[in-house]
N, C-alpha and C positions, 0 to 999 in steps of 0.2 A: 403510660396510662394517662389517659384524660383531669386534668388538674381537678374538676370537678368532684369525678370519681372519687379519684384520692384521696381529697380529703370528706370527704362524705362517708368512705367508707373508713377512714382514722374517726370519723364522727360515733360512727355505730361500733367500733371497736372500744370504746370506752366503756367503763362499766357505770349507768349515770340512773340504774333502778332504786328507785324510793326504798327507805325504811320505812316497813310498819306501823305504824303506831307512836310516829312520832310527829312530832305537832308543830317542828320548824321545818323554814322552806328556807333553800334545798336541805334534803333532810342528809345527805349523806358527801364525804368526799371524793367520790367518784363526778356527783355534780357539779361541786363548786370546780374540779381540774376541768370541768368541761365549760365553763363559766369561764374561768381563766385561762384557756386557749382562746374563745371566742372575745375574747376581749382582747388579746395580746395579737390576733388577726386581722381584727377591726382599725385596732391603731395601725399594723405594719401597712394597711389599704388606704392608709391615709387621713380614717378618718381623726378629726378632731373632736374636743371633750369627751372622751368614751371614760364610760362609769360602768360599776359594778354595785347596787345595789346588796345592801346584806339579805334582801328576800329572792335573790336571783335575778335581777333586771339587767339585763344588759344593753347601753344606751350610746349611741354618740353619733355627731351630724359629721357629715360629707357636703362639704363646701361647695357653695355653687361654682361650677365653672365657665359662667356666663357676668356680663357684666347685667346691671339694672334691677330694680325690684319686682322680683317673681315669687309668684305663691311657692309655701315649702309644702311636701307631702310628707308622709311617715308610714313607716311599712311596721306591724306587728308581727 
């Protein structure tokens, strides 16, 4: 199967549906194991400073692989 697939669909296999009426984010453990996979994937990729945010942010850069001073972007 297609690598993408794969894990796209381990993505949507997780259970990561919000609690009701509760007023922190992520509100449940289904979210934060999906937090802490994408984090624990982000580092195996290479990237550097990858964080975890206690409101669910998940953060870290991918080092240029160019020498010189280039503008950086950032994907949401």
């Amino acid at each position: 199967m297609d690598k993408l697939l794969e894990r796209f669909l381990h993505y949507v296999s997780l259970d990561t549906q919000s609690k009701p009426g509760v007023r922190q984010v992520p509100s449940t453990e289904g979210q934060w194991k999906l937090l802490n996979l994408l984090k624990e994937q982000l580092e195996a990729m290479g990237l550097v400073d990858v964080t975890l945010s206690e409101k669910g942010t998940v953060m870290g850069t991918l080092p240029a692989n160019i020498d010189g001073d280039i503008p950086a972007i950032g994907f949401i």
